[in-house]
C-alpha positions, 0 to 999 in steps of 0.5 A: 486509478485514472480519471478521463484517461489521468492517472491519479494518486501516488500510490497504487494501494491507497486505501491499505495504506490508510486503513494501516495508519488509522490503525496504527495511530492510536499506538502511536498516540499513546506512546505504546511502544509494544502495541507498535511492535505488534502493529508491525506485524500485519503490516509485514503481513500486508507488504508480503500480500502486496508483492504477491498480488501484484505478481498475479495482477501483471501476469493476469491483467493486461495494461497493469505493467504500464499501469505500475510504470506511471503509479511508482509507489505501493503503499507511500509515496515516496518510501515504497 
C-alpha cells in the first residue's frame, strides 16, 4: 500500500493475515489442539493462494515486482 508516494505496512497481505489470526484465535484461546490442527489446513490453502496470485499479479501488473522489492513480507513480517 503507498500513501503520497510511501510505502506503507510490512506486509503486502495484511488483511489475510488478520483475517487468519482472528480466526484462529479462539482454538488457541481454548487450548484445542485439533481445532488448530484443522485451522492449519486453510492456512496452507491461503499460503498456496498467495504464491499463485502473486505469480499472476507480476506477470500482469506493471510496477508489482519493484512493489514487492520494498514490501519483503507476505502474510508476517519478519517470518514470510
Amino acid at each position: 500500500m503507498t500513501f503520497k508516494g510511501r510505502v506503507c505496512g510490512g506486509a503486502r497481505h495484511s488483511l489475510l493475515s488478520a483475517q487468519q489470526a482472528c480466526g484462529n484465535f479462539p482454538a488457541i484461546l481454548l487450548e484445542s489442539y485439533a481445532a488448530a490442527l484443522a485451522a492449519s489446513v486453510p492456512i496452507g490453502i491461503l499460503m498456496l493462494r498467495i504464491v499463485l496470485e502473486e505469480g499472476l499479479l507480476r506477470q500482469k501488473l506493471e510496477g508489482y515486482d519493484d512493489y514487492t522489492t520494498k514490501v519483503r513480507w507476505r502474510l508476517i513480517p519478519g517470518l514470510w
